[in-house]
Each structure stands twice: as structure tokens, then as C-alpha cells.
C-alpha positions, -999 to +999 in steps of 0.1 A: -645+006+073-642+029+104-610+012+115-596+011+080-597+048+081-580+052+112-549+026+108-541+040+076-535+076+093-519+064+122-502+036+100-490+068+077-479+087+108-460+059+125-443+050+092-433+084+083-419+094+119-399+055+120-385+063+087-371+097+091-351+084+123-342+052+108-332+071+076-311+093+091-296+062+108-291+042+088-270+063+059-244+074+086-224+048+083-202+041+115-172+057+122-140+038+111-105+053+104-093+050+072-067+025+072-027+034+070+002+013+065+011+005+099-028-011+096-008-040+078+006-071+085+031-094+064+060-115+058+097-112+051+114-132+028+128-159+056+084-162+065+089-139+098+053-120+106+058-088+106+031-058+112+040-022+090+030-007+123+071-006+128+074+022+102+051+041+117+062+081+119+086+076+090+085+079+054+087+046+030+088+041-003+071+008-012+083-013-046+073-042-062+108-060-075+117-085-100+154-099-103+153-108-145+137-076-153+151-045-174+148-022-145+161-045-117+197-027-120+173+003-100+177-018-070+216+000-067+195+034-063+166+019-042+199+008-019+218+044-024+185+060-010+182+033+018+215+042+029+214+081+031+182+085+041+176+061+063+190+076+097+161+103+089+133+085+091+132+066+058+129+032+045+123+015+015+104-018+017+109-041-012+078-067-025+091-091-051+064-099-078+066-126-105+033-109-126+052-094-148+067-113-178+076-142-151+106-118-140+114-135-100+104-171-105+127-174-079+121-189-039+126-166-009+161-182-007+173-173-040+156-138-043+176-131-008+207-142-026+204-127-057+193-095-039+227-094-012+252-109-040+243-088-065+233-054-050+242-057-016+205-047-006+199-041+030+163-025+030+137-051+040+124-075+017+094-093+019+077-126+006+069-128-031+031-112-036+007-102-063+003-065-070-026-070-099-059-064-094-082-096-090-082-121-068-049-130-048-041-092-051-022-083-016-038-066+006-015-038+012-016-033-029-052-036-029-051-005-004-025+013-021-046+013-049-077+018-035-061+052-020-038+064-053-062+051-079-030+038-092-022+003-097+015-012-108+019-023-145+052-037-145+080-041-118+097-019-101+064+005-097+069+026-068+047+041-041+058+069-012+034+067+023+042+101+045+050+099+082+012+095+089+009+063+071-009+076+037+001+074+004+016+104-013+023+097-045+029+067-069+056+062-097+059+039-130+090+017-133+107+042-155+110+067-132+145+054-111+150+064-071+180+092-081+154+112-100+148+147-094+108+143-086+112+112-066+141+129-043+119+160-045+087+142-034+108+123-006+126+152+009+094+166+010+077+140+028+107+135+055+102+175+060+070+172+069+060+167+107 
């Protein structure tokens, strides 16, 4: 009985003192940067690895595309912007999807095709992914996502990452590369240091 009455104190004591350090231990979770764009890795349309990490310090403005869709004609003002900008530190970086209404059933070799004989596009393009949410979702969208609360619902969905590799803003389909918010928002983001 005697004994009883001491290990429960001392039980008490030892539990409360191992719990306030393990508590405070334990819901600090390790330090981790939060991941940026340069964080991943992917493939171009000919199946070449390539890591984001060669953007890094510039601004990008990341699409999913689709060559039989209603907006694909907004690859001539994804190219336009390409073009000007490029020599200051942008790039646009093309991901063809076929989620959508089954808009790019093509293969890598006649998305590249389609892409050069039709609007002469230059900007990188990469293998054929899924942008939905769910399993199989890519894990670059999966983060873009995860960091806009925004996910694409159709092609042509757009997404601009600042020179530090975060995401700035996302864009619907409807709104096309020449308009005045999505200049706005880029020049913006290439004026920043």
C-alpha cells in the first residue's frame, strides 16, 4: 500500500515532466523549406530529364496545352510573349494534357509537330501529364495547387512562379497571354528582384 502511494506521485511527476518536453518536441515539426519550382524534375517532349532548377532566378508562366482545343490558337500569344520577354528573364513552359474533352490524344512526336508547324513554338515543351486532382496528378501540378488553392479546369489554365520559385498568381483558359492583367502581373513579376 505504502509503495502504491509513492509510485503514483513520483509516477505523476515523472510523467508530467516527460510530457511537457516531449510535447513541446514533438509538435515542432522539423525544419524543411517549402518547396519551389526549381525543387522539380521532368521530361521534355523527346523524354530528356530535365530538373526546373534551370529557371531558377527568372519568371515562368506554366500552361497546360491541348492541340484540338478552342483555346489552342493562344499558343500564337504564349509564343509572342516567349519571344519578347524572354531575353529578361522569362519563359513559358508548356505541359500538354489530354484531361480535357480528349483535346492532345496525340504522341510526343506529333504534339512537337503540330506545335512547330502550326505555331512555330519555341518555348519548352514537355511530356504529356495530368493536371487533375487524384491519383496520377503530376507532381509539379499537385504543388501548384497545393500553393494557389487553384487547380486547372480545362486547357490552357495558366500559372506565373516569381524569380524566387513561388507561384504568383493563377489564370483560367479564358484569360489569353496579350491580356492586360496577365502582362500586368508578368511585368511585375520580372520587376521584382
Amino acid at each position: 500500500m505504502e509503495l502504491q502511494h509513492l509510485t503514483l506521485p513520483l509516477l505523476f511527476l515523472l510523467l508530467a515532466g516527460c510530457s511537457g518536453t516531449a510535447t513541446s518536441e514533438s509538435t515542432t515539426p522539423p525544419s524543411k523549406a517549402s518547396p519551389v519550382l526549381g525543387d522539380f524534375k521532368v521530361h521534355t517532349l523527346e523524354g530528356e530529364a530535365v530538373s526546373l532548377d534551370k529557371w531558377r532566378g527568372q519568371v515562368v508562366l506554366v500552361v497546360n496545352t491541348a492541340s484540338q482545343c478552342g483555346y489552342t490558337p493562344q499558343y500564337q500569344g504564349l509564343e509572342a510573349l516567349h519571344r519578347e520577354l524572354q531575353s529578361r528573364g522569362f519563359e513559358v513552359l508548356g505541359f500538354p494534357c489530354n484531361q480535357f474533352g480528349g483535346q492532345e490524344p496525340g504522341d510526343a512526336t506529333e504534339i512537337r509537330a503540330f506545335c512547330t508547324d502550326h505555331f512555330q513554338v519555341s518555348f519548352p515543351m514537355f511530356e504529356k501529364v495530368n493536371v487533375k486532382p487524384g491519383e496520377g496528378q503530376a507532381p509539379l501540378y499537385e504543388w501548384l495547387e497545393a500553393s494557389t488553392g487553384q487547380v486547372p479546369n480545362w486547357n490552357f489554365c495558366k500559372y506565373l512562379v516569381g524569380r524566387d520559385g513561388k507561384p504568383i498568381q493563377f489564370w483560367n483558359s479564358k484569360a489569353k497571354p496579350d491580356a492586360p492583367e496577365v502582362r500586368a502581373a508578368i511585368e511585375g513579376a520580372l520587376a521584382a528582384k
